[in-house]
Legacy VTK file of the C-alpha trace (Angstrom):
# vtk DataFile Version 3.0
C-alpha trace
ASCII
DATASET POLYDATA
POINTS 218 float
57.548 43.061 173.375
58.934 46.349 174.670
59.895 45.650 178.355
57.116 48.495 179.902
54.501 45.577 179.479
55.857 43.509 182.176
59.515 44.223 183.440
58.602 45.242 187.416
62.150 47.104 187.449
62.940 48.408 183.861
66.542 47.768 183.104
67.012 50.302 180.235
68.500 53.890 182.232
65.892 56.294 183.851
66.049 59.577 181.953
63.283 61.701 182.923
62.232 64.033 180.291
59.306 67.292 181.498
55.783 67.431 178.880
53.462 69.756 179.188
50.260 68.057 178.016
46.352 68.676 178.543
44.519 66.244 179.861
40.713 66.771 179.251
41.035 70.543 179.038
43.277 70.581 181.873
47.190 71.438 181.658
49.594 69.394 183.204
53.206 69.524 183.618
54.465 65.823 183.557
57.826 63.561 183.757
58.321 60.674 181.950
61.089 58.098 181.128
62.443 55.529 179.585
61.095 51.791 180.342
57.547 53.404 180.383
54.710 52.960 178.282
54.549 55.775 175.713
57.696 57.859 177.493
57.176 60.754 174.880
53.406 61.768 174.829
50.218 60.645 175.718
49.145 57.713 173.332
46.464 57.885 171.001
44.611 55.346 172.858
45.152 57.347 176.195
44.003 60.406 174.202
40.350 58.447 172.608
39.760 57.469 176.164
39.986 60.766 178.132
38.063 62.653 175.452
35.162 60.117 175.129
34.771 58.609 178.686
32.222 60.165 180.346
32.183 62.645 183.602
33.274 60.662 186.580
31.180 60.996 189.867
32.710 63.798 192.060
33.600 61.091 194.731
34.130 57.418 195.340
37.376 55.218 194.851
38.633 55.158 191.123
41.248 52.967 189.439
43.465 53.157 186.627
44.906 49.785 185.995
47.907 49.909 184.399
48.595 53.590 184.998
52.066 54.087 183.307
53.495 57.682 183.971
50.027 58.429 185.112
47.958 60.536 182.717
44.543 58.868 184.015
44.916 59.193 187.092
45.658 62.664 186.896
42.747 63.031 184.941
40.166 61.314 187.148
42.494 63.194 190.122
41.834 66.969 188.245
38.447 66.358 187.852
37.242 64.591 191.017
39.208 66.368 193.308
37.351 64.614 196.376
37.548 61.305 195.141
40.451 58.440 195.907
42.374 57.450 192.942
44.313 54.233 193.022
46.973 54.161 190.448
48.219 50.308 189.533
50.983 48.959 187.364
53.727 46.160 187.546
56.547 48.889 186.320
57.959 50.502 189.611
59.232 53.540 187.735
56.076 53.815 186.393
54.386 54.239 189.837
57.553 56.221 190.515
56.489 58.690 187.787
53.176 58.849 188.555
53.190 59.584 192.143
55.748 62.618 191.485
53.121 63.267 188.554
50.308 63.880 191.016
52.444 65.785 193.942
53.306 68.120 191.028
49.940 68.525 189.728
48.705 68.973 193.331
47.097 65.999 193.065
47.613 64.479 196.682
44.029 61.860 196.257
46.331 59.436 193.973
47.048 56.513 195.814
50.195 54.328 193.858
50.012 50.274 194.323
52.288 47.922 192.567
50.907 44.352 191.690
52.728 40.979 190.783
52.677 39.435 187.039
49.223 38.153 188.681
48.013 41.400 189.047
48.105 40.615 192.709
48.894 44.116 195.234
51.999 43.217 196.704
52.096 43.038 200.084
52.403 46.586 202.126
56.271 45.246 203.267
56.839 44.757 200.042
55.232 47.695 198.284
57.905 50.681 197.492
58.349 53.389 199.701
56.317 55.539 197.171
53.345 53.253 197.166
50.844 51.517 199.100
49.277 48.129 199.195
45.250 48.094 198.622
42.949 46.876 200.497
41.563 43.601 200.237
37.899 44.750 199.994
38.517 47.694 198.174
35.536 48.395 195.395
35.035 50.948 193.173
33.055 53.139 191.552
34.985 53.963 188.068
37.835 52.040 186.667
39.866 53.615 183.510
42.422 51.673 181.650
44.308 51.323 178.756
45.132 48.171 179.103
48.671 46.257 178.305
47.206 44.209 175.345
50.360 43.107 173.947
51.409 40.841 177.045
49.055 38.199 175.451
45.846 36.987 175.734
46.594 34.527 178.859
47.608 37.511 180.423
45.600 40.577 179.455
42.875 37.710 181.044
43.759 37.217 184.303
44.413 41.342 184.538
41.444 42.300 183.691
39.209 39.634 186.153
41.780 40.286 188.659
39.937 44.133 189.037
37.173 44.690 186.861
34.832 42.305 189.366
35.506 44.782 192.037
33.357 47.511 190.473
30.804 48.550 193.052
27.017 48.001 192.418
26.206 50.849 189.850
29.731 51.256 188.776
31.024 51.325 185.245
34.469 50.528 183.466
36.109 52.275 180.637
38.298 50.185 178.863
40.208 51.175 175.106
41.514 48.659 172.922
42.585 49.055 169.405
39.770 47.488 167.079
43.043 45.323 165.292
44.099 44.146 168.488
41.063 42.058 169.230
38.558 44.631 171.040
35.163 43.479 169.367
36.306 39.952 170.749
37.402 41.211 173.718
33.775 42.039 174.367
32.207 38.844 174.334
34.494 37.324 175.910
33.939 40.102 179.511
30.354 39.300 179.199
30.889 35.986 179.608
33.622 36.049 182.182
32.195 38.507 184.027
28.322 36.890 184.665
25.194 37.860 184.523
25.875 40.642 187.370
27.459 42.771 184.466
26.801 44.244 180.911
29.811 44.845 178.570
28.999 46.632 175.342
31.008 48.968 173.333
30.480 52.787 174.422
32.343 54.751 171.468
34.672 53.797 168.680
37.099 56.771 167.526
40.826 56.553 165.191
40.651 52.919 165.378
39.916 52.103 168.955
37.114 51.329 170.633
36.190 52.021 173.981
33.960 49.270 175.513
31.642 49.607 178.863
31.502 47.523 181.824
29.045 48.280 183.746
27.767 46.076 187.299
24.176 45.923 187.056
22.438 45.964 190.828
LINES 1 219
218 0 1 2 3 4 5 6 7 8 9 10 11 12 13 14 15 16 17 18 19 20 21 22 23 24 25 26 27 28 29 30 31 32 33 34 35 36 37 38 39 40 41 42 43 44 45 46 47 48 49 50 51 52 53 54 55 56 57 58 59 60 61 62 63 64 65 66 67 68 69 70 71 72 73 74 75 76 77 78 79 80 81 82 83 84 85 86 87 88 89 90 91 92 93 94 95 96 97 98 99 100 101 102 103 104 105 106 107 108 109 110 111 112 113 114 115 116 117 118 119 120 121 122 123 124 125 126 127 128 129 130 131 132 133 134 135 136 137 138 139 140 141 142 143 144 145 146 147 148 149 150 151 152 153 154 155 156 157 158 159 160 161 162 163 164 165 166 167 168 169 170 171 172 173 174 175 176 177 178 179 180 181 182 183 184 185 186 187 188 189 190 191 192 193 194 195 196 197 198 199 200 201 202 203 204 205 206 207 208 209 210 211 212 213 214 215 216 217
């Protein structure tokens, strides 16, 4: 398992490299780096998602849990330029990369929080000086992820309950999986988790992901 998935302070040396890469019709100018999911490019995954999810509401609180180097949060950030983006990840350099992502892309609504191998925010002390720790109550109205499959089932779990049951009334997820990689089980398995407050079906299937829905039901 390549040490992005769950190393909190990568150990391999932090050689940031410049992209230029469009994000939903929108040009960006990005760094990356070693120790960081897909450090060369945005993944194919990545790419299914931001070309079928659908248009995000032009405000609210949005999340991208497990943001990487950031290229969904800049999306949601580009597009809803009044909305609050909260960008979330384990990998400090990650949140490192993202945060000088969005001051580059003039994208000062993306909010950086680093969580614990729980997927708990740590607390504001502990938080680097880059990021911030969320609030307790804090709901929203999208969430976008590509999420860290490979750090096992157990895991993937207790990520994905520790945020996707703070979507507001009305709000909807956007998770992509690869379909070899367990996503049609995956989708059970969120309806059941989840309760009868939620629907989870699968929204859009594209290069061998799909992309499955949360949505919480009023």
């Amino acid at each position: 398992m390549a040490e992005q998935y769950f190393a909190a302070d990568p150990a391999s040396k932090d050689v940031r490299r410049t992209l230029e890469v469009t994000l939903r019709g929108r040009d960006a100018h990005v760094q990356v780096s070693n120790g960081v999911f897909s450090a060369s490019r945005v993944d194919l995954g990545t790419s299914v998602l931001l070309k079928h999810a659908p248009e995000p509401p032009a405000e609210g609180d949005f999340l991208d849990l497990g943001c990487g180097w950031g290229p969904i949060a800049l999306s949601l950030a580009l597009e809803s330029t009044e909305a609050r983006i909260w960008a979330v990840d384990v990998n400090e350099r990650a949140l490192d990369l993202t945060r000088a992502n969005a001051l580059a892309n003039g994208c000062a609504n993306v909010h950086t929080v680093q969580v614990d191998e729980s997927s708990t925010p740590l607390p504001a002390t502990d938080q680097p000086k880059f990021c911030e720790s969320a609030p307790t109550d804090l709901t929203f109205d999208v969430i976008w992820s590509n999420p860290p499959i490979r750090i096992g089932k157990e895991a993937l779990h207790t990520l994905l309950m520790a945020w996707l049951p703070r979507l507001k009334p009305n709000g909807a997820a956007y998770l992509v999986v690869q379909k070899n990689l367990g996503s049609d089980s995956l989708i059970p398995w969120l309806d059941e988790a989840l309760g009868e407050d939620f629907t989870v079906g699968k929204y859009a299937s594209s290069k061998g992901f799909r992309i499955i829905e949360v949505r919480h039901e009023i």
